[in-house]
SEKELUM-882604 format. One line per field, with one value per atom (N, C-alpha, C): x, y, z; atom name. Coordinates in steps of 0.1 Angstrom, whole numbers, plus 5000, padded with zeros to 4 digits. Atoms other than C-alpha are relative to their C-alpha. Layout:
N
u [X,...]
v [Y,...]
w [Z,...]
atom [CA,...]
// end
This chain:
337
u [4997,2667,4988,5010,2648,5003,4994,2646,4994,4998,2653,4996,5007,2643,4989,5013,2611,5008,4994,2620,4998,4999,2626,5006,4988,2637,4997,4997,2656,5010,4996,2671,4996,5006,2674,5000,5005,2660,5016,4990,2691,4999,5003,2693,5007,4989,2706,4994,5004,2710,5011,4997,2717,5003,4992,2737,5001,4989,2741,5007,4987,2767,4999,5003,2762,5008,4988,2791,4995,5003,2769,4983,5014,2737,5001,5003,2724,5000,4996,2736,4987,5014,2705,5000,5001,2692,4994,5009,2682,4991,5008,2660,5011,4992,2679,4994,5003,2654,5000,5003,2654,5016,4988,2691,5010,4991,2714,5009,4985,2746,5008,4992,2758,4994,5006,2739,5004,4994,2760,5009,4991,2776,5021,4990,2812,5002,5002,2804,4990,5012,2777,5013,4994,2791,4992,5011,2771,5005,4996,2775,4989,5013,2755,5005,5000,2755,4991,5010,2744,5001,5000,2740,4991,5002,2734,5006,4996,2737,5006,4995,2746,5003,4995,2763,4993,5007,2735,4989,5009,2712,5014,4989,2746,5001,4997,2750,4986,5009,2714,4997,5002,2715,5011,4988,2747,4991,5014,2720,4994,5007,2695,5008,4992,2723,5004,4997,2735,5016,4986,2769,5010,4992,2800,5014,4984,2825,5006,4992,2853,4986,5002,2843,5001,5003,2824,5000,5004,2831,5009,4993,2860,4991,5005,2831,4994,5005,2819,5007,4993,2850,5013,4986,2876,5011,4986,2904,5004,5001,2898,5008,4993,2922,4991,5008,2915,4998,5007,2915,5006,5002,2907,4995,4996,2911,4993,5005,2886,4997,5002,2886,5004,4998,2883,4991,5011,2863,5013,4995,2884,4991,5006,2871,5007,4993,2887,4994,5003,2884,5003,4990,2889,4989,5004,2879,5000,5002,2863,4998,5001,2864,4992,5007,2843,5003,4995,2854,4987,5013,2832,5010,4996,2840,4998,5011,2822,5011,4989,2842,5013,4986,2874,5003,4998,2869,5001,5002,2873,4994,5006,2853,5004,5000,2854,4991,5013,2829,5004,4995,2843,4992,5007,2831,5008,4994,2838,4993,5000,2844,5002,5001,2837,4999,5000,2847,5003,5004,2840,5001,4998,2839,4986,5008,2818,4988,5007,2803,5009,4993,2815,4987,5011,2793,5008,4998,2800,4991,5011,2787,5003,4998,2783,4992,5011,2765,4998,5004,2767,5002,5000,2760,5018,4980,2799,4995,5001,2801,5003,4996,2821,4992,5007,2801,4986,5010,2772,4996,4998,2782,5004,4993,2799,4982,5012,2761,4990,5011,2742,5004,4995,2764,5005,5000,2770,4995,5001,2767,4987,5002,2744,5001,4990,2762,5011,4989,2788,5012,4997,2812,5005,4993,2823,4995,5006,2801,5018,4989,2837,5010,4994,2856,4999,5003,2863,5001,5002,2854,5013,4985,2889,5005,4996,2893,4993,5003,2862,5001,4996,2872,5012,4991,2905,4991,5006,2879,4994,5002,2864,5005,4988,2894,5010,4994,2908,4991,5010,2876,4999,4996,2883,5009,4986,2917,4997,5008,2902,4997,5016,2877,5013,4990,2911,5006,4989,2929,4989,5010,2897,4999,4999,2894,5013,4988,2931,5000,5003,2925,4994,5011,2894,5012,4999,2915,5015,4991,2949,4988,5005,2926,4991,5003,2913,5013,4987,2954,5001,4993,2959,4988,5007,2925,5008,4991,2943,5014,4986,2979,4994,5004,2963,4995,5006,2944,5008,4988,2976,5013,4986,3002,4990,5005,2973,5000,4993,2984,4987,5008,2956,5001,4996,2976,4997,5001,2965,4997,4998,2965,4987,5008,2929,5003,4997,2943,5002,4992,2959,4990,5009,2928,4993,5002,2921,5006,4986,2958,4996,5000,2949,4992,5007,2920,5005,4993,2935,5014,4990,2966,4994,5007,2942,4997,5004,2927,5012,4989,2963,5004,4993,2968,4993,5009,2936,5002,4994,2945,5011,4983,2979,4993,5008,2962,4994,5011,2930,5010,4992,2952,5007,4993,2975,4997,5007,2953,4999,5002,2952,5011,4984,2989,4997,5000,2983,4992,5013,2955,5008,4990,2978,5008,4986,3010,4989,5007,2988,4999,5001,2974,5010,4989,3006,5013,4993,3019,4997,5003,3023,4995,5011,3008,4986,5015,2974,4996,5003,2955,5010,4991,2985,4996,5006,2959,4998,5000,2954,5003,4989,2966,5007,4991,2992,4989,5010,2966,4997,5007,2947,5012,4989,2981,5006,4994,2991,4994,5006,2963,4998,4996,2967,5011,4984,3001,4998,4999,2991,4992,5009,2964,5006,4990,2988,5013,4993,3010,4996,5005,2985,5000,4999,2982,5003,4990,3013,5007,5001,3009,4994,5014,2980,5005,4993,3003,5010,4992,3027,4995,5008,3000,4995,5001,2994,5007,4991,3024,5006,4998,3029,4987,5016,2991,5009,4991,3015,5009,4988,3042,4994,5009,3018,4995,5004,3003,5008,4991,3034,5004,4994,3047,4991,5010,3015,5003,4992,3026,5011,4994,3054,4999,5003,3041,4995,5009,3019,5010,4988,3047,5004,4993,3068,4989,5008,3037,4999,5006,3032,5015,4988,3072,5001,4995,3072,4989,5006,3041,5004,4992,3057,5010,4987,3090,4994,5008,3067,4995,5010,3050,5012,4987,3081,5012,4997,3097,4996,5013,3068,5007,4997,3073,5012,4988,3109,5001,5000,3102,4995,5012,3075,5010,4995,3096,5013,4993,3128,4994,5005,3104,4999,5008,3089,5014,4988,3122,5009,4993,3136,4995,5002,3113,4999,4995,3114,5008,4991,3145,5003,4999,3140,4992,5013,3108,5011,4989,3137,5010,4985,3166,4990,5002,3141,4995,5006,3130,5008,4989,3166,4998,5001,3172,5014,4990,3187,4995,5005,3181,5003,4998,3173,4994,5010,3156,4986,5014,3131,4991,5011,3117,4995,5009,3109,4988,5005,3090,4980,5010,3060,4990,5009,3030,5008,5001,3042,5018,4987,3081,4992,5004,3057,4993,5012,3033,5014,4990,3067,5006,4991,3081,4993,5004,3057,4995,4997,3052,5012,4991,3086,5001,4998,3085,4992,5010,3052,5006,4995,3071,5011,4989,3098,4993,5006,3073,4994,5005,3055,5010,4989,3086,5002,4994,3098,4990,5015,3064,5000,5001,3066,5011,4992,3098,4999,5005,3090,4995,5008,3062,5006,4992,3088,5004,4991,3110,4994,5006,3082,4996,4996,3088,4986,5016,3048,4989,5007,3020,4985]
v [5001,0558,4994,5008,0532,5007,5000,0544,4985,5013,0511,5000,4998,0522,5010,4986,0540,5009,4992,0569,4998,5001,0567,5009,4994,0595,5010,4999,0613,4997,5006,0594,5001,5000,0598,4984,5011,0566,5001,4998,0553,4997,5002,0555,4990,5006,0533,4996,5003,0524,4985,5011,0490,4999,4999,0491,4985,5015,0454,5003,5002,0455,4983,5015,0429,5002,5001,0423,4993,5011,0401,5009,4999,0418,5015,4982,0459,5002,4997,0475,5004,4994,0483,5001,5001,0488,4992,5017,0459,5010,4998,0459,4994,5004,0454,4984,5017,0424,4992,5011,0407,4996,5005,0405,4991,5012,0372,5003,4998,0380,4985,5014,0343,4994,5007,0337,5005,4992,0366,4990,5005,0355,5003,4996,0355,5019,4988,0384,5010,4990,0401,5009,4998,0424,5014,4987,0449,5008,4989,0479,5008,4995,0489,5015,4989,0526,5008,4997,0535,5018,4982,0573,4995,5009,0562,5014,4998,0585,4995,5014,0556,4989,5011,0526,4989,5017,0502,5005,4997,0516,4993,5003,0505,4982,5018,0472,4993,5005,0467,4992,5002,0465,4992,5012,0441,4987,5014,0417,4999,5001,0425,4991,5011,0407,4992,5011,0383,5004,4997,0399,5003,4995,0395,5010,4993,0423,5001,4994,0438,5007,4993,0458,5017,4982,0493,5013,4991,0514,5012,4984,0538,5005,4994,0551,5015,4995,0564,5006,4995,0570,5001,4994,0594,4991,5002,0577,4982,5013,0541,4999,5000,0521,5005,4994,0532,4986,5018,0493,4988,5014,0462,4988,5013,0426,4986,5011,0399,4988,5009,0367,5005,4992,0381,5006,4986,0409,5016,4988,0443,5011,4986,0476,5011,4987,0512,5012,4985,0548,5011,4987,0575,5009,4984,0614,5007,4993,0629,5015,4986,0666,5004,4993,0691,5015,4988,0722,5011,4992,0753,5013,4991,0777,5018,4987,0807,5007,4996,0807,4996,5010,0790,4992,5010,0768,4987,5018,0726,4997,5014,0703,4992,5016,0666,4991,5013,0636,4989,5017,0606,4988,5011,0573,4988,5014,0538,4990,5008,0512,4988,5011,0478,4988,5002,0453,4985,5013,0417,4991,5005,0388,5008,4994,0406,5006,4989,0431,5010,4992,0464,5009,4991,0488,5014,4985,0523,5006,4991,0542,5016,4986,0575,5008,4991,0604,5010,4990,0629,4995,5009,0626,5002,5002,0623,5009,4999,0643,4988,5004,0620,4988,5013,0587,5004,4999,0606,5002,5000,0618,4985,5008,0584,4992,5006,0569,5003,4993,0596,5004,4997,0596,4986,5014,0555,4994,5003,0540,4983,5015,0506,4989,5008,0492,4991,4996,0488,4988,5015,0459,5001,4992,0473,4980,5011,0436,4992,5011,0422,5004,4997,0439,4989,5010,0417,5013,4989,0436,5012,4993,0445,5013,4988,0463,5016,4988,0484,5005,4989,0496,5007,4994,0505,5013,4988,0526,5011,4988,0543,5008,4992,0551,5012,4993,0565,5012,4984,0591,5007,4993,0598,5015,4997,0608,5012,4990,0627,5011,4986,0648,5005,4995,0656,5012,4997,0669,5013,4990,0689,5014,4983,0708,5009,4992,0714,5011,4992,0729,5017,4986,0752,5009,4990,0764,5005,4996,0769,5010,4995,0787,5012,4989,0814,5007,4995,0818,5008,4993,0828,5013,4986,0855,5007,4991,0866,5010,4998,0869,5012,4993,0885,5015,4984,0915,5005,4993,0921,5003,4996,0925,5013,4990,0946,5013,4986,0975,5001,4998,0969,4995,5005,0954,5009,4993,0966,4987,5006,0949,4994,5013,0934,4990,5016,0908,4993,5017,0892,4995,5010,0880,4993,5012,0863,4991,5002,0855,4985,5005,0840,4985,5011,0817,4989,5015,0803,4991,5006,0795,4989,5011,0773,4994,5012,0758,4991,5011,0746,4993,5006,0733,4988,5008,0717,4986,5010,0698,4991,5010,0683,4991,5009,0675,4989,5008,0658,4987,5009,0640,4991,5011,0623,4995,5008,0610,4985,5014,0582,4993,5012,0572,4988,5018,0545,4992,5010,0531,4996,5004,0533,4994,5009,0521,4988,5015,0489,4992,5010,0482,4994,5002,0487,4990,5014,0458,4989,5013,0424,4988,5007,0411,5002,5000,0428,4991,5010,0402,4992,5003,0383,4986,5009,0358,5007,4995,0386,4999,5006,0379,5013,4987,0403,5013,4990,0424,5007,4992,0433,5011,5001,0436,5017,4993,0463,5012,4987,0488,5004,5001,0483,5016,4991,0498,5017,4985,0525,5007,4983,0543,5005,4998,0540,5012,4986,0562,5010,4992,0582,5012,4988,0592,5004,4989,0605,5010,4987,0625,5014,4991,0641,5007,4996,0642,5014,4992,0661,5015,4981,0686,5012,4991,0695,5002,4990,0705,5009,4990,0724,5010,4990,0743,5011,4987,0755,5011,4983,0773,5004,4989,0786,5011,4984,0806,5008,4994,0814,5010,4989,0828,5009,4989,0846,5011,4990,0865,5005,4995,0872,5008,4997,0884,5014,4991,0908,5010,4992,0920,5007,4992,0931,5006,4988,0948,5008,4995,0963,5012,4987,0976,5012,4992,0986,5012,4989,1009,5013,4991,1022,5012,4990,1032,5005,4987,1050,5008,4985,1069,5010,4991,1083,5003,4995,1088,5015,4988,1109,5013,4992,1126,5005,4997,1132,5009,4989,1149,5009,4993,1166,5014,4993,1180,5007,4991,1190,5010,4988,1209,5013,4993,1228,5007,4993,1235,5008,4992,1248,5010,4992,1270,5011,4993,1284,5007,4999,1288,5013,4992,1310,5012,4990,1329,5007,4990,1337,5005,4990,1349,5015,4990,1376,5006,4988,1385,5005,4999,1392,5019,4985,1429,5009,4999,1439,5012,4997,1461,4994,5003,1450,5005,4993,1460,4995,5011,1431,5007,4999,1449,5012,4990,1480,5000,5009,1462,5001,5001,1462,4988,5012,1437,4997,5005,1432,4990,5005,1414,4988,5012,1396,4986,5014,1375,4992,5008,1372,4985,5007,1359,4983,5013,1334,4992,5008,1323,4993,5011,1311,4990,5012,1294,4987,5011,1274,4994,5005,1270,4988,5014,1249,4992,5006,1234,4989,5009,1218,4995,5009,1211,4990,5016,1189,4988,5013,1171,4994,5008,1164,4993,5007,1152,4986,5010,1129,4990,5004,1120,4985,5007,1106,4990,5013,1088,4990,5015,1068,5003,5002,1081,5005,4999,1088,4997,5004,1077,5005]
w [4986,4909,5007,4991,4932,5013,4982,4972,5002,4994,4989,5010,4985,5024,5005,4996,5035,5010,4993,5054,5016,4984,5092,5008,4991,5115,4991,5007,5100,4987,5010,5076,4984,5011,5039,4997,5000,5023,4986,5011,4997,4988,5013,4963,4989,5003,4941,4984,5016,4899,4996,5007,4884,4986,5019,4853,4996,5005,4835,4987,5014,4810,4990,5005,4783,4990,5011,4759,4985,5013,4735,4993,5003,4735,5007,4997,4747,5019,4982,4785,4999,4996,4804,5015,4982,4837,5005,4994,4859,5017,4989,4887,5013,4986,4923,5007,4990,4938,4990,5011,4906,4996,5004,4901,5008,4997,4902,5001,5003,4907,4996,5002,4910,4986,5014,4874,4993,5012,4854,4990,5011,4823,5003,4996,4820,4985,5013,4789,5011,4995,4815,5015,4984,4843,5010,4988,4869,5008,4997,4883,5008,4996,4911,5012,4996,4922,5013,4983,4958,5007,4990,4975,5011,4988,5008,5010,4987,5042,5014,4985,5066,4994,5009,5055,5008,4999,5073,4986,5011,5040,4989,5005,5021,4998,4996,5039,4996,5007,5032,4987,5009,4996,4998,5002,5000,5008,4990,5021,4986,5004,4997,4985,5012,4967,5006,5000,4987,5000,4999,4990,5011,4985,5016,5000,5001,5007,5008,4991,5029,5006,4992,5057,4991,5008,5041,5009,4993,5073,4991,5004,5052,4993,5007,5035,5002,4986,5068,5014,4991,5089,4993,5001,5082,5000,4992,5099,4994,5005,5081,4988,5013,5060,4984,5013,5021,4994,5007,5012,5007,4992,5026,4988,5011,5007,5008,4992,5015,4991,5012,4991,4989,5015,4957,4996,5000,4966,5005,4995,4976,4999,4998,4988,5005,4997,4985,5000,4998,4994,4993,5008,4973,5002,4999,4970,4987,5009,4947,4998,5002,4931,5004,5000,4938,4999,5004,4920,5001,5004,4925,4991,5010,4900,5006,4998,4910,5015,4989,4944,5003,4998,4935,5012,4993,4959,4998,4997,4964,5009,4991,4980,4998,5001,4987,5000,5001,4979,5006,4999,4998,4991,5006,4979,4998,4996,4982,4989,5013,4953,5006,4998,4960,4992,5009,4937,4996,5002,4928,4986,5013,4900,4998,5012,4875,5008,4991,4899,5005,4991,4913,5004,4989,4939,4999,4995,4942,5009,4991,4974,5001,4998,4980,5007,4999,4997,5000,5007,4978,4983,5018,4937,4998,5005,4921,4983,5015,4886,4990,5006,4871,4996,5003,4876,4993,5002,4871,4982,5013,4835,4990,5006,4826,4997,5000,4835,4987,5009,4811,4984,5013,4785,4988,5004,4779,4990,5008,4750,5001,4992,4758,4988,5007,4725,5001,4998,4744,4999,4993,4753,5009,4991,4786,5007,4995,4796,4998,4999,4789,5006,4993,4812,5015,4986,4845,5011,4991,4877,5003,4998,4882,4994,5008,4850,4998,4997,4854,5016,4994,4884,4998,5010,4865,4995,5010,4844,5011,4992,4877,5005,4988,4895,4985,5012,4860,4997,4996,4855,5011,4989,4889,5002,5001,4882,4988,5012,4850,5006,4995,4871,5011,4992,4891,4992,5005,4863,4996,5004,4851,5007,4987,4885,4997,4997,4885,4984,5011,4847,5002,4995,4862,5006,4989,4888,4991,5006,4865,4989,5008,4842,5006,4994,4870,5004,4996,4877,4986,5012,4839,4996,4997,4843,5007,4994,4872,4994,5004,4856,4988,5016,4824,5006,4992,4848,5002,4994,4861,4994,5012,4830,4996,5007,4815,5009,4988,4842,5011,4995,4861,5018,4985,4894,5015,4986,4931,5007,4982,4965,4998,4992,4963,4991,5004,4941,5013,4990,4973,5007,4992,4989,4988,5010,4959,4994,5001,4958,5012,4988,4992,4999,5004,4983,4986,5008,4953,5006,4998,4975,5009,4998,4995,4996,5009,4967,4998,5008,4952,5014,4988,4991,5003,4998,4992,4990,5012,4957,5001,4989,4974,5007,4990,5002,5000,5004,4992,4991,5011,4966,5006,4990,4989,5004,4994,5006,4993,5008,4977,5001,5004,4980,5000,4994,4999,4994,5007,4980,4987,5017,4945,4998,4996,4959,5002,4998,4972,4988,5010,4938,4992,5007,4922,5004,4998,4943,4999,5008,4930,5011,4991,4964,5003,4998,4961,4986,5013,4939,4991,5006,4934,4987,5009,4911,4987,5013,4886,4986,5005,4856,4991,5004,4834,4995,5007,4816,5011,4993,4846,5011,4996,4865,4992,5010,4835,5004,4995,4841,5011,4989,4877,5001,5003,4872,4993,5010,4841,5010,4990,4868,5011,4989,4893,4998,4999,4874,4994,5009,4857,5018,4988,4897,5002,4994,4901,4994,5008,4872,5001,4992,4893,5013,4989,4921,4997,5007,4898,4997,5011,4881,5020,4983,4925,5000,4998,4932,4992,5012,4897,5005,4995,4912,5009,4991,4942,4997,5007,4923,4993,5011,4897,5008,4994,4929,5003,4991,4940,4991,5015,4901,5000,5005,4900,5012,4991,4934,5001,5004,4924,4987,5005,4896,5000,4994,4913,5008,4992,4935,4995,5015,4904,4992,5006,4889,5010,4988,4922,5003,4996,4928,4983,5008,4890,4999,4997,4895,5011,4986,4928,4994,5003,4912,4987,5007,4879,5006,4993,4903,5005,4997,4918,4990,5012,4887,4998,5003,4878,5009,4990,4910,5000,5005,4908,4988,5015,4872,5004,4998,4883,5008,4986,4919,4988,5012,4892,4991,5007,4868,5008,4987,4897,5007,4989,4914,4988,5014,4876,5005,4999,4876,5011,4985,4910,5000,5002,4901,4989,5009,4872,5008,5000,4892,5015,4992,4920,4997,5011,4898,4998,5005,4885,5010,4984,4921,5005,4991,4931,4996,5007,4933,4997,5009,4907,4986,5010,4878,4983,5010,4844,4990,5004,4813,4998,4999,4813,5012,4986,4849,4992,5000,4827,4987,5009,4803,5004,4988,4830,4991,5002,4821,4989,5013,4787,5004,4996,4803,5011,4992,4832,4990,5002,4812,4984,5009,4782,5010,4992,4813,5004,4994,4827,4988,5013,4786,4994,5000,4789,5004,4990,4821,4992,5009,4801,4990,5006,4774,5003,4994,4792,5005,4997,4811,4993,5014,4782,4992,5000,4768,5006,4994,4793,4999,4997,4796,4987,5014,4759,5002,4997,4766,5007,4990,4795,4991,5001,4777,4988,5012,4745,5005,4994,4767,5014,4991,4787,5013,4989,4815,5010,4998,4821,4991,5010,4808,5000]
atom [N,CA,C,N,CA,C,N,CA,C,N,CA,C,N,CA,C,N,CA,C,N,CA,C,N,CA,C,N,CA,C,N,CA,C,N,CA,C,N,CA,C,N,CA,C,N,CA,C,N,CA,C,N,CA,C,N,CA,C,N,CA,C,N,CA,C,N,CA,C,N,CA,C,N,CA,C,N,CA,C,N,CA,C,N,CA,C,N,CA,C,N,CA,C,N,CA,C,N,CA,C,N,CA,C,N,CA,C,N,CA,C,N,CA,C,N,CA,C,N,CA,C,N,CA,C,N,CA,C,N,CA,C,N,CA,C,N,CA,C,N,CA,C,N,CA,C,N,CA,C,N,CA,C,N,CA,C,N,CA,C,N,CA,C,N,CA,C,N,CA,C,N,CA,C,N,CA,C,N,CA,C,N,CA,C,N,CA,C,N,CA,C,N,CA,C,N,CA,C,N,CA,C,N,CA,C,N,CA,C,N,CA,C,N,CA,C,N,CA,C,N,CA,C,N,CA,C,N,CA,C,N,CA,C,N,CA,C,N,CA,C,N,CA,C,N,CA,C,N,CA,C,N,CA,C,N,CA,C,N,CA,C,N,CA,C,N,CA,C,N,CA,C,N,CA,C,N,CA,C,N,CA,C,N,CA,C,N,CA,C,N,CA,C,N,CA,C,N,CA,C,N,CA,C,N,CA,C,N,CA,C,N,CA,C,N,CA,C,N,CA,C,N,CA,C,N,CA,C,N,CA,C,N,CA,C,N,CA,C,N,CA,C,N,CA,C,N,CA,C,N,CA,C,N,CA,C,N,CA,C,N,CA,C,N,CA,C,N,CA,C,N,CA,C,N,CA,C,N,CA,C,N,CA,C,N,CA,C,N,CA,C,N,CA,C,N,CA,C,N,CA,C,N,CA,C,N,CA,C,N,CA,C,N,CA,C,N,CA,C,N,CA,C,N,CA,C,N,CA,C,N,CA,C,N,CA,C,N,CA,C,N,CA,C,N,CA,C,N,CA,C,N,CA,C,N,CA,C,N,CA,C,N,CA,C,N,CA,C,N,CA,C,N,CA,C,N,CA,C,N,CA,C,N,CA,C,N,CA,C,N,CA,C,N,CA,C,N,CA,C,N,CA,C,N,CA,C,N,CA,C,N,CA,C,N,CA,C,N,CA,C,N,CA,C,N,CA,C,N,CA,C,N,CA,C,N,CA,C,N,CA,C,N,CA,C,N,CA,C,N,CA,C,N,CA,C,N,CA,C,N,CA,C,N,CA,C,N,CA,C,N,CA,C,N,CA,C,N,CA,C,N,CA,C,N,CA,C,N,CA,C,N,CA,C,N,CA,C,N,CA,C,N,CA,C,N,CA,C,N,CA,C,N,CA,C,N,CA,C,N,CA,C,N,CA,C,N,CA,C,N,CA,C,N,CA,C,N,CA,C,N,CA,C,N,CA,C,N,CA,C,N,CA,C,N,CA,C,N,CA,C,N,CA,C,N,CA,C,N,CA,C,N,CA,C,N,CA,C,N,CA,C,N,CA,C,N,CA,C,N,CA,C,N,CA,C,N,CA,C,N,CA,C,N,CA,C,N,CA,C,N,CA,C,N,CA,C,N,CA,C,N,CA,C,N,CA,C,N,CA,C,N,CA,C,N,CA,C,N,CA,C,N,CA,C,N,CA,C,N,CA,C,N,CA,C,N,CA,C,N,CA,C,N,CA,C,N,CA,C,N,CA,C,N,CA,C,N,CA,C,N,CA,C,N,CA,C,N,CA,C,N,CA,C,N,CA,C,N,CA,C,N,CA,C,N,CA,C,N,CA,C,N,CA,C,N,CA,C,N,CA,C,N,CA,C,N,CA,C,N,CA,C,N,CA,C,N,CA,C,N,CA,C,N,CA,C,N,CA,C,N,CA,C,N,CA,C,N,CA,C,N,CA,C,N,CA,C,N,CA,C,N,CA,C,N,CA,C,N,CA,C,N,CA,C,N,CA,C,N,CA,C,N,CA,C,N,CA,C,N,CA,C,N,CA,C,N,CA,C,N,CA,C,N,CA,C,N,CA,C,N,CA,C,N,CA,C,N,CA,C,N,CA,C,N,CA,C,N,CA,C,N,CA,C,N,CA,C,N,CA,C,N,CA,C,N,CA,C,N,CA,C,N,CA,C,N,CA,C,N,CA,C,N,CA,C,N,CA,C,N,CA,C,N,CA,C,N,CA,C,N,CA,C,N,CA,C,N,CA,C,N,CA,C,N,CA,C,N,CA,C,N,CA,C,N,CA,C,N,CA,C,N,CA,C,N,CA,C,N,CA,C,N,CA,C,N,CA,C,N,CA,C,N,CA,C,N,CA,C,N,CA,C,N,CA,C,N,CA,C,N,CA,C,N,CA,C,N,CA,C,N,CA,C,N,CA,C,N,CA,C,N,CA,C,N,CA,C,N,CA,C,N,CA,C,N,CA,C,N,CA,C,N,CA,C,N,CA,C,N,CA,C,N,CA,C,N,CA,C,N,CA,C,N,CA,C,N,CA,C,N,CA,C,N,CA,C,N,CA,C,N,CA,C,N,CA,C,N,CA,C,N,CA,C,N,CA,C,N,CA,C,N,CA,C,N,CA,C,N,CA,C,N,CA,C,N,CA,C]
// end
């Protein structure tokens, strides 16, 4: 990482990594003031990586190459188209994961792909997992140098879409902890505030997600870059519907929280109606014997009343004996545990 701007203010200074891709010869890292863009091979292609707080530190290092993309304000404001088309340069918006594990929460990384003959820019300002791993784990073997700008941004917006599917993984994979606590008889009421936050997360995952339509639908029309030719045209299309496979695995997030509350409900009424089961056995034993302990209070004579201690304690060694009975009973047919 080079900083490009001394510090001013408060401003962070921006950071930024030069990838060249060389299809004939070993990927490496280039230096930013030493690099030609108008001198690349048609086998060479570059990849320049920016974390940037303000998009004049951004626009800077598009001075400092000599470069006129689209307008880089969606990087920087909410409310901006997700892509803009200027010669045979395009620039789009997308949103990257940020799964926390720990608090089943989501976040979002906005970042802006900017993308040229045999150059593409990525900004950002915060780091991105996904670019960050693709950087540390690269081969500089490679032949990615023969990709045209077009197609690796195909490969960015595709790891994107990856590190989508990942989160939605994490957070399906804290629903089936959940589910599993809760078959093993262990169901109570504070599941639902944690019921609560994962139903935000699968809301958040919709959400955030949608936000790409319009950027996917675009590429996947035969008027953006209508010079393209079929190839590039193809993967265009495949990430376009790998999106709305992404779109698919979101709305499958929402009914998974919903099965799991329902889930919880039905462990929740079937504990309800065991308990009063219980109860119900319990209030019949209880009222038997009562029943037995006021029959012999009536007055009456018998020969059990002249029996004296040795007729009372026979007596209340029956009642136990029914008692324990039934409870073994119960106990056979489930009906406690």
């Amino acid at each position: 990482m080079n900083d490009l701007l001394p510090r001013s203010g408060h401003r962070d200074p921006a950071r930024t990594r030069v990838l060249l891709f060389d299809a004939k010869g070993q990927d490496r890292d280039a230096d930013l003031q030493s690099l030609d863009i108008t001198r690349l091979a048609e086998h060479e292609l570059a990849w320049i990586d920016i974390q940037a707080q303000d998009r004049r530190d951004v626009q800077q290092v598009f001075e400092t190459l000599a470069l006129e993309p689209p307008d880089i304000g969606s990087l920087f404001e909410q409310d901006a188209e997700p892509l803009s088309v200027r010669d045979d340069w395009f620039a789009a918006r997308a949103i990257a994961p940020c799964w926390n594990d720990a608090e089943a929460d989501l976040d979002r990384v906005p970042w802006l792909l900017v993308v040229g003959p045999n150059v593409v820019v990525t900004a950002h300002k915060k780091p991105i997992a996904f670019l960050d791993t693709f950087k540390e784990h690269h081969d500089p073997g490679s032949s990615v140098g023969a990709l045209d700008g077009d197609s690796f941004a195909v490969v960015l917006l595709d790891r994107m879409l990856t590190a989508w599917f990942d989160a939605m993984d994490a957070f399906e994979c804290k629903l089936d902890t959940l589910e599993v606590d809760i078959l093993e008889n262990r169901a109570h009421t504070g599941h639902m505030p944690y019921l609560r936050t994962l139903r935000r997360a699968a809301a958040a995952f919709r959400r955030l997600l949608s936000q790409h339509r319009d950027l996917f639908d675009a590429l996947r029309r035969p008027d953006f870059r209508p010079e393209r030719d079929d190839h590039v045209d193809k993967r265009f299309r495949a990430v376009a519907d790998r999106y709305e496979r992404a779109m698919d695995a979101a709305e499958n997030a929402r009914q998974l929280v919903v099965g799991s509350y329902e889930l919880l409900e039905t462990r929740l009424s079937q504990r309800t109606n065991e308990t009063m089961r219980l109860l119900t056995f319990v209030t019949v034993l209880l009222g038997g014997l009562a029943v037995v302990a006021g029959v012999l209070g009536m007055n009456f004579q018998a020969k059990i009343f002249d029996t004296g201690s040795t007729g009372f304690w026979t007596t209340v060694a029956a009642m136990a004996s029914v008692a324990i009975a039934a409870l073994l009973l119960a106990r056979w047919r489930g009906w406690w545990r």
